[in-house]
N, C-alpha and C positions, 0 to 999 in steps of 0.2 A: 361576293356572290352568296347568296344564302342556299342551305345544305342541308338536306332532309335526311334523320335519322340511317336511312340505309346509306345514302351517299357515305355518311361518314364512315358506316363499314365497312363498304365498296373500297375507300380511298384504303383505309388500315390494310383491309385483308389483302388488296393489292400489292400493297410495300410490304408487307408480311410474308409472303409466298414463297419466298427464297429465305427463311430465317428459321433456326431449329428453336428458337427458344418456345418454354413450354405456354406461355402466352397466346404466342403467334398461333400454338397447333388449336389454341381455344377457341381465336377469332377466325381459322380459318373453316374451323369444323362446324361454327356458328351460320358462315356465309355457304358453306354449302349446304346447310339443314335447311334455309331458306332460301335455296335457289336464286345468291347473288351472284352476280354473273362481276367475275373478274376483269381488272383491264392490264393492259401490257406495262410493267412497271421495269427501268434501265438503269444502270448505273450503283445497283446495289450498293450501299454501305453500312458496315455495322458499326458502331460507334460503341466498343466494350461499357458495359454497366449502364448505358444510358439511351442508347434507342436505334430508331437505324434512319438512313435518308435513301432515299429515293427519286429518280425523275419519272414521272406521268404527264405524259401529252403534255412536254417541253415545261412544267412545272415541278420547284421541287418542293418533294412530299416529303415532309419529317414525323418521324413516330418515337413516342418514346415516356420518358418520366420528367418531372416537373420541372428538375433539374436542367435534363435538356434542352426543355423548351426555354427555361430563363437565360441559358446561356449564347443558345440564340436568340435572344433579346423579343421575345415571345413571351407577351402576357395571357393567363386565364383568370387572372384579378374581377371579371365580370362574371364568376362560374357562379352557378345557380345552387339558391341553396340547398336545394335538394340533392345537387351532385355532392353538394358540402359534405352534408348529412351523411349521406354513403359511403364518403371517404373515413370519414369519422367512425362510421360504422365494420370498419373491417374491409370493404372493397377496397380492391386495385385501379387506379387509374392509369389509361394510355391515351396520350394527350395526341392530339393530330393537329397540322400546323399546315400551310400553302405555303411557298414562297412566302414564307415568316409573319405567317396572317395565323390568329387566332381561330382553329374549325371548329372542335369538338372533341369529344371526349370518349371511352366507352370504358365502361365500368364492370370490373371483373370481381368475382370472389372465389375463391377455392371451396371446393364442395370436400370434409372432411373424408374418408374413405374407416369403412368399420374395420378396415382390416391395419390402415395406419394406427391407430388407438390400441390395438391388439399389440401393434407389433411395439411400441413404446411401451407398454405396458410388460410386455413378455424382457425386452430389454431391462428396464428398471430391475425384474426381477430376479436379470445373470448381475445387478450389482453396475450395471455400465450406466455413465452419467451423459446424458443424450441433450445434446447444445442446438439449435438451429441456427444459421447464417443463410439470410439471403436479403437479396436484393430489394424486395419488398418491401413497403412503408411500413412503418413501425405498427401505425393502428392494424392495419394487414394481417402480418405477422403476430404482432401480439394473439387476435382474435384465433388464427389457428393453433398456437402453439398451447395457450391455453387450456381447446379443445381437446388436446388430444396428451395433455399435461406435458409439455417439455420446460426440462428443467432451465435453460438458461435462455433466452435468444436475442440475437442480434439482428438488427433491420436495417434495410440502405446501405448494404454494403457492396462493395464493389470487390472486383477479384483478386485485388492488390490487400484488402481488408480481411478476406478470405484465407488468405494463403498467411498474410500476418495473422492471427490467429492460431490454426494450427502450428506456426512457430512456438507460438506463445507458450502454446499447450505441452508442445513438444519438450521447450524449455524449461517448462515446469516437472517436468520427467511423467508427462502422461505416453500413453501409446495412444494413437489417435485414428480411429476410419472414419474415414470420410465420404460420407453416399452423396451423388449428386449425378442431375440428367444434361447439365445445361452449359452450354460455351463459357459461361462466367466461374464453372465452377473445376476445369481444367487445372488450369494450376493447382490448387487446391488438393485435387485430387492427387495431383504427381507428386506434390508434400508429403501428404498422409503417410503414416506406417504403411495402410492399409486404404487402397482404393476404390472404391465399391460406385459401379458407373450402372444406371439403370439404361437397361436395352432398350427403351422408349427414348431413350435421351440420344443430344448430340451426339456425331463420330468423333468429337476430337474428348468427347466428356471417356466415351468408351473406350478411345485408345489411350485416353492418362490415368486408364484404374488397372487395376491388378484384378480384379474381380467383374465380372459384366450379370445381374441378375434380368434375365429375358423378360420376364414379365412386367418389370417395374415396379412390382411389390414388395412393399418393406417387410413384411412377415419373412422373405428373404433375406436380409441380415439378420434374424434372428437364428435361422436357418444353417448360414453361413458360419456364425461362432459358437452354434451347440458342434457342428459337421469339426470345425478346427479344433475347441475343446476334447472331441471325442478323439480325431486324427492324432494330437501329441501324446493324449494317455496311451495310444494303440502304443505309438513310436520307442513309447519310454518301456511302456511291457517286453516287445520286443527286441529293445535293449538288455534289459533284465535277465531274461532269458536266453540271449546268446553268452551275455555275462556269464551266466550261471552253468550253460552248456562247453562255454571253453574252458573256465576254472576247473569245471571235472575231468572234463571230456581228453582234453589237450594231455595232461599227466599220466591219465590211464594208459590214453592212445601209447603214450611214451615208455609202459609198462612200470610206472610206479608202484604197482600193486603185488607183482610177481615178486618180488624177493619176501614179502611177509606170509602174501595165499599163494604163491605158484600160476597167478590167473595173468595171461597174455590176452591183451585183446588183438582177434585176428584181423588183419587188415581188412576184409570183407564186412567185417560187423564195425568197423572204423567209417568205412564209406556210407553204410548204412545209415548209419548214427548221424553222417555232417547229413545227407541229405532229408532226414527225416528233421532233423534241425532246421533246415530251409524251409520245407514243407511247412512244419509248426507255425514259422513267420506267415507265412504269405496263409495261410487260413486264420490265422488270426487278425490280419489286417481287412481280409475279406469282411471280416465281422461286421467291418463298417457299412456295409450295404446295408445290415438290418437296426441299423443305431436309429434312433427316437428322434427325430428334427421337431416335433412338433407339428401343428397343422399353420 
């Protein structure tokens, strides 16, 4: 059957509909800008790191990366070279298949965001060495990481590839956070030292972080380890200081001083003293409220 440009959407955004990945929210936001009209798709399957299946009107629907399609013995060996081109260029391909028939294609690219560049930029310059992993085709990836200067990354990986890495890292005696929205990125996250799951993202990405940032904005982990830098210097001050408040305090209390000055501390100026102690803590921790994150 031949399949006009929307159909192919129609089919994608269809088997897509039940899927968190951030892909899927691309093609689905795409089909409803243009008022395509969805159809009833059964049988959901995600198939981690490689796409998902689907049955529509007793056919099955496969979506996914090139991989998946080869391994169900699905060629796009006839793609045009203009989708070539594309691919080459940085676009994401999602390959759509019928009952193991060759359909069509849709071609995605990530639109950089001014405030991701910001926020890579503001990291680099707490000293933090900023990796990418993901699932993406290399050309893909490369073209964004680039953009927006990350120093290391990795393409076409899966979540098993994912999670090895942050071992690696681990191994190597780094401390490792790991931000991520997406079902593949799960494990990963439940690795990390530190798990930073954006609120746009999947439920299972959000419940394997330690950290959930609401808005999906990475200017948020920058956010998050001026906030924790600030939190331990609080912690260690306030250490210090009770240090310093019992080494005195404790001895006097005890009247070390009476046999040289004659001076007693009265019980009441004893009570005073532990709670004005406390007091000192807990406004000094307040401080944090007015600490400098950044924009």
């Amino acid at each position: 059957a031949d399949y006009t440009s929307q159909d192919v959407i129609k089919q994608i955004a269809s088997a897509e509909q039940f899927s968190d990945h951030p892909l899927a929210h691309a093609i689905l936001n795409y089909a409803d800008e243009y008022n395509i009209q969805l159809v009833k798709a059964e049988h959901f399957e995600d198939i981690t790191g490689a796409g998902i299946q689907v049955v529509i009107d007793g056919k099955k629907v496969a979506v996914g990366n090139l991989k998946f399609m080869q391994e169900n013995k699905v060629s796009f060996d006839d793609l045009s070279q203009d989708a070539a081109n594309k691919i080459n260029d940085g676009y994401s391909p999602i390959y759509l298949s019928i009952d193991n028939e060759a359909v069509g294609l849709v071609l995605v690219t990530d639109k950089v965001k001014d405030t991701s560049k910001a926020a890579i930029r503001s990291l680099h310059q707490l000293g933090i060495k900023v990796i990418m992993a993901t699932g993406d085709i290399k050309q893909s990836a490369t073209l964004v990481g680039n953009q927006v200067r990350i120093d290391e990354i990795h393409a076409s990986m899966l979540p098993q590839d994912k999670i090895a890495l942050v071992k690696k890292l681990q191994a190597d005696g780094k401390v490792v956070a790991m931000a991520g929205d997406g079902i593949n990125d799960a494990p990963a996250l439940a690795q990390a030292d530190v798990g930073i799951a954006m609120g746009t993202g999947a439920g299972v990405a959000i419940e394997s972080a330690g950290i959930t940032l609401i808005s999906g904005n990475l200017t948020g982990i920058v956010k998050v380890k001026r906030l924790s830098v600030g939190t331990m210097s609080n912690i260690k001050q306030n250490l210090f200081f009770a240090f310093i408040y019992n080494t005195a305090g404790v001895p006097i209390a005890a009247g070390i001083l009476f046999p040289i000055f004659g001076v007693l501390l009265s019980p009441i100026f004893a009570a005073m003293a532990m709670s004005l102690s406390s007091v000192s803590v807990i406004l000094n921790a307040l401080r944090l409220r007015n600490l400098n994150l950044g924009e």
